[in-house]
N, CA, C and O of each residue as an XYZ file, in Angstrom:
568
protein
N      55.352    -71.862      0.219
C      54.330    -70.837      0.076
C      54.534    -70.105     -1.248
O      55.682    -70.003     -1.681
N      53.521    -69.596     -1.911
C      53.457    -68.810     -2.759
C      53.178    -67.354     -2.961
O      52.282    -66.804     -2.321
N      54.006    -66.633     -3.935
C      53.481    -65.175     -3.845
C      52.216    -64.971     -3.718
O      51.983    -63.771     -3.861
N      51.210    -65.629     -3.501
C      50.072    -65.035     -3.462
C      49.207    -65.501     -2.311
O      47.986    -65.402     -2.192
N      50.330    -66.167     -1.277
C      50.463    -66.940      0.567
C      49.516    -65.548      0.965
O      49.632    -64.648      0.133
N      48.582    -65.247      2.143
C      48.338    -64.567      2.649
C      48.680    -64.174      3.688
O      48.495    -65.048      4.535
N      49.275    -62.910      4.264
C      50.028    -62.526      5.297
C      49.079    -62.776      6.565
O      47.858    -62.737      6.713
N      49.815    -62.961      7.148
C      49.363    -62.564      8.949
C      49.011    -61.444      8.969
O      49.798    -60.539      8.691
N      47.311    -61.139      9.417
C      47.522    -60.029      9.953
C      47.156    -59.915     11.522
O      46.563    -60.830     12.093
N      47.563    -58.692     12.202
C      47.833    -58.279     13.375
C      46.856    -57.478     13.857
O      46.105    -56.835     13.123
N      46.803    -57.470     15.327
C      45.847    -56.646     16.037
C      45.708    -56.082     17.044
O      46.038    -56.950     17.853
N      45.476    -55.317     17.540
C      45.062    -54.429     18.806
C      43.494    -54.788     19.319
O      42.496    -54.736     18.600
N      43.521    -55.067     20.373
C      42.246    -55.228     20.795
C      42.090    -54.601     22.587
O      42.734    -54.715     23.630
N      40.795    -53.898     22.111
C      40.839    -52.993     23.636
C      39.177    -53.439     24.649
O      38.001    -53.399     24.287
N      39.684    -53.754     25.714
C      38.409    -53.927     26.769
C      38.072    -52.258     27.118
O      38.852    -51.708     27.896
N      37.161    -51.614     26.671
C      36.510    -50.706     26.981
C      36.409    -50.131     28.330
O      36.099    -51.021     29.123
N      36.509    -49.316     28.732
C      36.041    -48.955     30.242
C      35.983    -47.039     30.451
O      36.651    -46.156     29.913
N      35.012    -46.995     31.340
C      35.551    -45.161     31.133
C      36.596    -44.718     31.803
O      37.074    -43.617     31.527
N      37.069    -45.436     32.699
C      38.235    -45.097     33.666
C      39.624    -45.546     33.160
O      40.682    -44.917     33.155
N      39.328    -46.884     32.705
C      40.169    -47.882     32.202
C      40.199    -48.378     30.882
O      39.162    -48.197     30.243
N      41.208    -49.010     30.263
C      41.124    -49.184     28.452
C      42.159    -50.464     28.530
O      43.367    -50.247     28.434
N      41.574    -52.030     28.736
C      42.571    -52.824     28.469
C      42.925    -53.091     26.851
O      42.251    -52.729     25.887
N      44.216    -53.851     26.848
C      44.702    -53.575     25.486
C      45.415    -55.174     25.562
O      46.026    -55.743     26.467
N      45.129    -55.487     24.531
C      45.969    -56.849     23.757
C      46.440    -56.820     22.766
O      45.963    -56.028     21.953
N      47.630    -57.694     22.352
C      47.798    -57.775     21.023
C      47.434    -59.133     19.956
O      46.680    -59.886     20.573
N      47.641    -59.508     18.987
C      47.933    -61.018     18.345
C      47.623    -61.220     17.041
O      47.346    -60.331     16.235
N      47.659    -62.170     16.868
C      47.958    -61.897     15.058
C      47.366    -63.680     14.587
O      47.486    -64.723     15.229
N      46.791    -63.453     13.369
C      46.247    -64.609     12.588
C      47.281    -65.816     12.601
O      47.150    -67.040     12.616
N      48.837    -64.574     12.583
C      49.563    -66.405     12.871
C      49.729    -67.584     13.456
O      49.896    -68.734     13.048
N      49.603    -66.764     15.116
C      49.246    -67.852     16.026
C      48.123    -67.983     16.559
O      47.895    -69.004     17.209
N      47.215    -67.049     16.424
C      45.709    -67.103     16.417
C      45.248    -67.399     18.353
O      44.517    -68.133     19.019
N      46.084    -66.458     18.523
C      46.165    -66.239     19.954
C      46.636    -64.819     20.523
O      47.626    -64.227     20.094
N      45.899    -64.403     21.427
C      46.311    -62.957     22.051
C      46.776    -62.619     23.230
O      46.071    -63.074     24.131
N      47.734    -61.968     23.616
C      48.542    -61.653     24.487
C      48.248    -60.464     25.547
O      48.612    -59.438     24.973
N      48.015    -60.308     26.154
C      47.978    -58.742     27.318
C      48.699    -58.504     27.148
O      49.766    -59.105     27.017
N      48.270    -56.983     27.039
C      49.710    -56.174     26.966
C      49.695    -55.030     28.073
O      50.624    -55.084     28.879
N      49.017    -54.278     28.183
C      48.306    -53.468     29.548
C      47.462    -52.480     29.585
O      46.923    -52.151     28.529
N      47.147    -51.765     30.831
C      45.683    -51.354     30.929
C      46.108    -49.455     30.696
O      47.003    -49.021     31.421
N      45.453    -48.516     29.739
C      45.480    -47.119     30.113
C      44.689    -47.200     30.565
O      43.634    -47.807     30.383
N      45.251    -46.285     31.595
C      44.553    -45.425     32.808
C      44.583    -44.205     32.367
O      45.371    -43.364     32.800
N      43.752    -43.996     31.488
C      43.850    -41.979     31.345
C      42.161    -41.889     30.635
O      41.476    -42.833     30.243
N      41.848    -40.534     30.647
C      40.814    -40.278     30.166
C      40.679    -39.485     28.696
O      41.743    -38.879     28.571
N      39.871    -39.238     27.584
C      39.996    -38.129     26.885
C      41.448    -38.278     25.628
O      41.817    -39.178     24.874
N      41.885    -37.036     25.898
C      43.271    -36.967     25.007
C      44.148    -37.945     25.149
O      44.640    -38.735     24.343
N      44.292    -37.765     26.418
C      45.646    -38.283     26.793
C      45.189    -39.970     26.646
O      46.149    -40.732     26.538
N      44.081    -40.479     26.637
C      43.827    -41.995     26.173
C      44.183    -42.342     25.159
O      44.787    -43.410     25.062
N      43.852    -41.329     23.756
C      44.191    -41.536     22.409
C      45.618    -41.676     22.421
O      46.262    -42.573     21.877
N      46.126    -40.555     23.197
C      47.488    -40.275     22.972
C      48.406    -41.978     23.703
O      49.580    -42.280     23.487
N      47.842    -42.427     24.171
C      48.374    -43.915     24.659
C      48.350    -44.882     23.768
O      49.196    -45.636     23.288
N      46.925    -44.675     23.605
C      46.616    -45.997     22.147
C      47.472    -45.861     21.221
O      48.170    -46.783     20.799
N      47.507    -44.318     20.685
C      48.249    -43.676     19.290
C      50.139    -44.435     19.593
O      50.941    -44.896     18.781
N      50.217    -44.270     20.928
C      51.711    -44.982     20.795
C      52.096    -46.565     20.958
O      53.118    -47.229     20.785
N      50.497    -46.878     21.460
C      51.138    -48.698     21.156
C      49.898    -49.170     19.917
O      49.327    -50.257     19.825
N      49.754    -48.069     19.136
C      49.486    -48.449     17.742
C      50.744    -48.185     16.759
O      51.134    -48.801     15.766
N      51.171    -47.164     17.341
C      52.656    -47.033     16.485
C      53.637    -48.077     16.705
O      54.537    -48.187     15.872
N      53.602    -48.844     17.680
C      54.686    -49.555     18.457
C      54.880    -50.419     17.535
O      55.770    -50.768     16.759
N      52.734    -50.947     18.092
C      52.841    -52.322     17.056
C      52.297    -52.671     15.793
O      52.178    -53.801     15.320
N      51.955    -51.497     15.261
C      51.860    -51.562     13.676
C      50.411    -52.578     13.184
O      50.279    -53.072     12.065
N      49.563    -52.696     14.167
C      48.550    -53.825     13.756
C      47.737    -53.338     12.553
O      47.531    -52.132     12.411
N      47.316    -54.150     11.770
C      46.482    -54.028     10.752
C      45.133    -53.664     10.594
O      44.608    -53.449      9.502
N      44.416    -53.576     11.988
C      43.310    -53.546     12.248
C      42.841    -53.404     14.066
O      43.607    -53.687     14.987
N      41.890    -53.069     14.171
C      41.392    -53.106     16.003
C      40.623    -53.827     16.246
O      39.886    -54.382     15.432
N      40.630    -53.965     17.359
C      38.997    -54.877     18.228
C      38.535    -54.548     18.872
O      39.293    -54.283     19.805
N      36.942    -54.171     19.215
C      36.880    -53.141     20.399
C      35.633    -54.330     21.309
O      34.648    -54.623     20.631
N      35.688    -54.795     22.386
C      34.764    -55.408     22.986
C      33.575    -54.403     23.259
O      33.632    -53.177     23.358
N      32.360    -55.339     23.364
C      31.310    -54.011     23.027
C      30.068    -55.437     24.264
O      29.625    -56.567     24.059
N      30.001    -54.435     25.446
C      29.379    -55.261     26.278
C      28.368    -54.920     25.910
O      28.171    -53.902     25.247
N      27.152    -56.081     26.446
C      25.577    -56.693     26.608
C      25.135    -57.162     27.905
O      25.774    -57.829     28.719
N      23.528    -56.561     28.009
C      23.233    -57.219     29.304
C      23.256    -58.801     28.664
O      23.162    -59.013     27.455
N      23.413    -59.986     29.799
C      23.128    -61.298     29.687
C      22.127    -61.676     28.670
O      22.449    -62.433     27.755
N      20.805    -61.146     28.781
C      19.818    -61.272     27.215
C      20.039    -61.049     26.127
O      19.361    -61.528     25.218
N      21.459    -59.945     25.862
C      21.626    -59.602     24.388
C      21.453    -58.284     24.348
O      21.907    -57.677     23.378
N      20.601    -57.408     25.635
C      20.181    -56.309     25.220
C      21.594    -55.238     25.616
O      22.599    -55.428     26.301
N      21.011    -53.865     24.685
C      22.054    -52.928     24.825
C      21.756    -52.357     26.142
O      20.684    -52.390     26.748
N      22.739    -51.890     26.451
C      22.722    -50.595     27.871
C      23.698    -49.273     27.675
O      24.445    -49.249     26.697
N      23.687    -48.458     28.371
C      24.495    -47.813     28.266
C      25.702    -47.494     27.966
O      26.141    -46.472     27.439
N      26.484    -48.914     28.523
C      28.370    -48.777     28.091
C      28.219    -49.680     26.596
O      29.174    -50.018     25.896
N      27.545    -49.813     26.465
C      27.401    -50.522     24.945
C      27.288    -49.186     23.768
O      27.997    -48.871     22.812
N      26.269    -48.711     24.251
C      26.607    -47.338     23.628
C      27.985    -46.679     23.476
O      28.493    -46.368     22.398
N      28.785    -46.421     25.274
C      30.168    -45.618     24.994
C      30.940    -46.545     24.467
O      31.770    -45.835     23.899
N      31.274    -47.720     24.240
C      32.172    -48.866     23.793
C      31.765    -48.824     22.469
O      32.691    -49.410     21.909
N      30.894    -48.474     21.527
C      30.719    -48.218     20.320
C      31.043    -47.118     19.777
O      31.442    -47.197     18.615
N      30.991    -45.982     20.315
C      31.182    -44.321     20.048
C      33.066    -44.420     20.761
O      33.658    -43.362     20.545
N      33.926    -45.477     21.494
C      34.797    -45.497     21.427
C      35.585    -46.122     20.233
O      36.770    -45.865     20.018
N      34.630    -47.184     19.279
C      35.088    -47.911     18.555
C      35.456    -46.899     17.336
O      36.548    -46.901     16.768
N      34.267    -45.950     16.994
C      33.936    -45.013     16.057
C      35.206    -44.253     15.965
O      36.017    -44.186     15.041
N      35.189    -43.608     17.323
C      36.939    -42.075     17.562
C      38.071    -43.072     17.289
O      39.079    -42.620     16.746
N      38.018    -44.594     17.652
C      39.178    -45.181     17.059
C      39.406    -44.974     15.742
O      40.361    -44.251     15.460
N      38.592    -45.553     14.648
C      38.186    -45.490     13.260
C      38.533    -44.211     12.787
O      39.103    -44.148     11.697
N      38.312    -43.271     13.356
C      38.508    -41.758     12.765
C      39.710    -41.391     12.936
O      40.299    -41.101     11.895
N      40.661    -41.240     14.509
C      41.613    -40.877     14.118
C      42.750    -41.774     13.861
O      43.874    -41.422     13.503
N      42.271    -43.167     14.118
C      43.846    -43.688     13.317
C      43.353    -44.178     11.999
O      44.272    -44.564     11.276
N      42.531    -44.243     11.644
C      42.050    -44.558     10.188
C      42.679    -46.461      9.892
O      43.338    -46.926      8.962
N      42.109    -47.121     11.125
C      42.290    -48.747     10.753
C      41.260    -49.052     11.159
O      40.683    -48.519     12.107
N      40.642    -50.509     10.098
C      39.410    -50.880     10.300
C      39.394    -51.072     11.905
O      40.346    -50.782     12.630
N      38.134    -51.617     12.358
C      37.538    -51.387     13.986
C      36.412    -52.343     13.824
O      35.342    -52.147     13.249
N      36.976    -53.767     14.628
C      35.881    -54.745     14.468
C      35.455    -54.615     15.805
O      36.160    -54.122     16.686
N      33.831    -55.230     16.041
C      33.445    -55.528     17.397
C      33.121    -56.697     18.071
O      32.520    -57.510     17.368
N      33.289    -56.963     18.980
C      33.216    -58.173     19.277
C      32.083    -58.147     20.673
O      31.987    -57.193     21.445
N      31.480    -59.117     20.742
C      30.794    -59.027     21.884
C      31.793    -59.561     22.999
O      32.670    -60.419     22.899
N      31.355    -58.713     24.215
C      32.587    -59.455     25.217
C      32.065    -59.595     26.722
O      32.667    -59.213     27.726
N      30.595    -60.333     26.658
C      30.212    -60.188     27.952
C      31.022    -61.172     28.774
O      31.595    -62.169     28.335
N      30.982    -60.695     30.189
C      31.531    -61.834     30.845
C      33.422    -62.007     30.732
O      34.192    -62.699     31.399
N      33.671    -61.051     29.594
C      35.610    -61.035     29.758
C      35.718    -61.178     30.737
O      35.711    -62.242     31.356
N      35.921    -59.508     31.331
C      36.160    -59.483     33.014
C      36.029    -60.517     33.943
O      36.839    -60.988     34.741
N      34.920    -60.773     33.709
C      34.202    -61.666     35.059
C      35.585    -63.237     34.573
O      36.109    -64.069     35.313
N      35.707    -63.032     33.193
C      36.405    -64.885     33.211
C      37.813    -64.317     33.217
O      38.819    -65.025     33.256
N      37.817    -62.815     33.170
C      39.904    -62.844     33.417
C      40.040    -62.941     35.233
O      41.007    -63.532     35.714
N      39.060    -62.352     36.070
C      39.219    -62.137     36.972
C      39.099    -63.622     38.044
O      39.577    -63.811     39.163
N      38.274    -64.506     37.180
C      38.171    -66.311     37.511
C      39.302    -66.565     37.488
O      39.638    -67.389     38.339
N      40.541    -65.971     36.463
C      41.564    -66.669     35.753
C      42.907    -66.121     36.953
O      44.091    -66.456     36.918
N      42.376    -65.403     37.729
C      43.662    -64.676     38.410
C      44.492    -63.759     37.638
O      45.664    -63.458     37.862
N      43.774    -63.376     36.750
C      44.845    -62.372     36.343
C      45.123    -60.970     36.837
O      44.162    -60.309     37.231
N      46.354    -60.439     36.857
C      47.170    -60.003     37.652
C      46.328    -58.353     36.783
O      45.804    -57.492     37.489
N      46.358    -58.285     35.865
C      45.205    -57.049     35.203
C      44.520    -57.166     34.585
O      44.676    -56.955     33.382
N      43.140    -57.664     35.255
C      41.844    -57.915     34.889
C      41.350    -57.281     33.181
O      40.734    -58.030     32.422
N      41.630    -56.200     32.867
C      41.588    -55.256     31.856
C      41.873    -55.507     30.585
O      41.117    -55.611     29.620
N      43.276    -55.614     30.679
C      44.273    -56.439     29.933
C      43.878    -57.872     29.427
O      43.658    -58.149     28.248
N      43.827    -58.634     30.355
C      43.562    -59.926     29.985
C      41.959    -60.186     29.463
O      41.634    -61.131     28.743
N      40.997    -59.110     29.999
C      39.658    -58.966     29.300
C      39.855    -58.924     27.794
O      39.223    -59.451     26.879
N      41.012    -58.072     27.816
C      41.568    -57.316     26.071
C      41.772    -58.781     25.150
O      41.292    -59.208     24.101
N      42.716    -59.261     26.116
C      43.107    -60.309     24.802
C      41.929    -61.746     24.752
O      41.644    -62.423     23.764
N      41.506    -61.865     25.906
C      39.840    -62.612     25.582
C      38.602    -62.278     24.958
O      37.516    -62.855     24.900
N      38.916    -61.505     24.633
C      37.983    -60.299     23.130
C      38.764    -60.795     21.899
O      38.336    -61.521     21.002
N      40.429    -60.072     22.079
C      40.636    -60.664     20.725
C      41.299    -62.445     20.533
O      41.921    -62.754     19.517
N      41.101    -63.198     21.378
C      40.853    -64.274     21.534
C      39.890    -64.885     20.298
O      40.051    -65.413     19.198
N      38.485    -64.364     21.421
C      36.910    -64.454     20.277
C      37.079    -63.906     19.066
O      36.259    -64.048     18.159
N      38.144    -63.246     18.968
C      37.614    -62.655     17.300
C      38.403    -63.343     16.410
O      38.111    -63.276     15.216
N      39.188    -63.882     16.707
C      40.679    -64.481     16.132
C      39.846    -66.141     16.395
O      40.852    -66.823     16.595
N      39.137    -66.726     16.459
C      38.350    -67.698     16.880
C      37.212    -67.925     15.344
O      36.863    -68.859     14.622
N      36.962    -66.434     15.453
C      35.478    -65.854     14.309
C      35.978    -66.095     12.854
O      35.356    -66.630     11.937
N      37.552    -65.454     12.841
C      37.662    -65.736     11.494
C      37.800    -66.861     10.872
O      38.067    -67.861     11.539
N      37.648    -66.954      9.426
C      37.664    -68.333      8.535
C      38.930    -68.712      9.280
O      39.691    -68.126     10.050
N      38.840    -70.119      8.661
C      40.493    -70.743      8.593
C      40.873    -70.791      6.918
O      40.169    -71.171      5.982
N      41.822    -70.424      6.920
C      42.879    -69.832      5.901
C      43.199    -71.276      5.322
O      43.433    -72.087      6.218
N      43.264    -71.781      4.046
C      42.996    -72.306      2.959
C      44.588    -72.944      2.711
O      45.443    -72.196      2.236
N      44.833    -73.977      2.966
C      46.205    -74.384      2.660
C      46.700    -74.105      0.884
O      46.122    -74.484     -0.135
N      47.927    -73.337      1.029
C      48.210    -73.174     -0.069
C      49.055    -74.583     -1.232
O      49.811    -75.517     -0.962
N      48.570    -74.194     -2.253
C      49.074    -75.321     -2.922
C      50.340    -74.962     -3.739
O      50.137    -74.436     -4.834
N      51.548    -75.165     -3.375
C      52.648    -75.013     -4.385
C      52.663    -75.610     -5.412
O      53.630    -75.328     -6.120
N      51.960    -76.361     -5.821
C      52.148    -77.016     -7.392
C      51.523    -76.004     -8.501
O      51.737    -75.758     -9.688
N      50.710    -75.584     -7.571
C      49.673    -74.752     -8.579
C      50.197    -73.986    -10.083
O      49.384    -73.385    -10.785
């Protein structure tokens, strides 16, 4: 690789909910995402959760799943899952991608997973880690 190799970068990705906030992690390296688990808090004390497994894990960026009815159209939690994406953006100041994520739930909960939330999280950032280019083999001769 060469000094000018492009790093891995890393991510946080959250399944939206008003009660609930699943959370994943994963990174361009292996281009796969992990559950990590669900806050259960509302308000402050939500940020104040995120704020410590953003500190934990240092990601470069967020993901926020942003549900749709089946047609495409917006509804209501599409709205709060966007205005959650936004208070992300503001107070930790890292970009905040969106991903559409209809149907997570419904395919973590097919999958048996043990926290539906969570595993919604990292099948969001699954899809997004899916979206990006593929990264350009570097040439050492260059």
């Amino acid at each position: 690789m060469t000094a000018s190799a492009v790093r891995a970068q890393s991510f946080l990705s959250f399944d939206f909910g008003t009660r609930r906030v699943g959370v994943a992690v994963g990174s361009t390296l292996l281009c796969q995402a992990q559950a990590l688990r669900t806050v259960a808090a509302e308000g402050d004390a939500r940020f104040a959760a995120i704020g410590r497994l953003i500190e934990e894990w240092q990601p470069d960026a967020l993901v926020v799943g942003v549900p749709f009815h089946p047609d495409g159209a917006a509804h209501d939690n599409t709205q709060r899952a966007r205005r959650f994406a936004r208070q992300l953006q503001g107070r930790f100041r890292l970009p905040v991608h969106e991903v559409d994520e209809r149907y997570t739930t419904t395919e973590a909960l097919a999958a048996g997973a043990a926290d539906a939330d969570a595993a919604a999280a990292a099948l969001i950032l699954d899809q997004y880690l899916r979206s990006l280019p593929a990264e350009e083999p570097q040439d050492d001769d260059a």
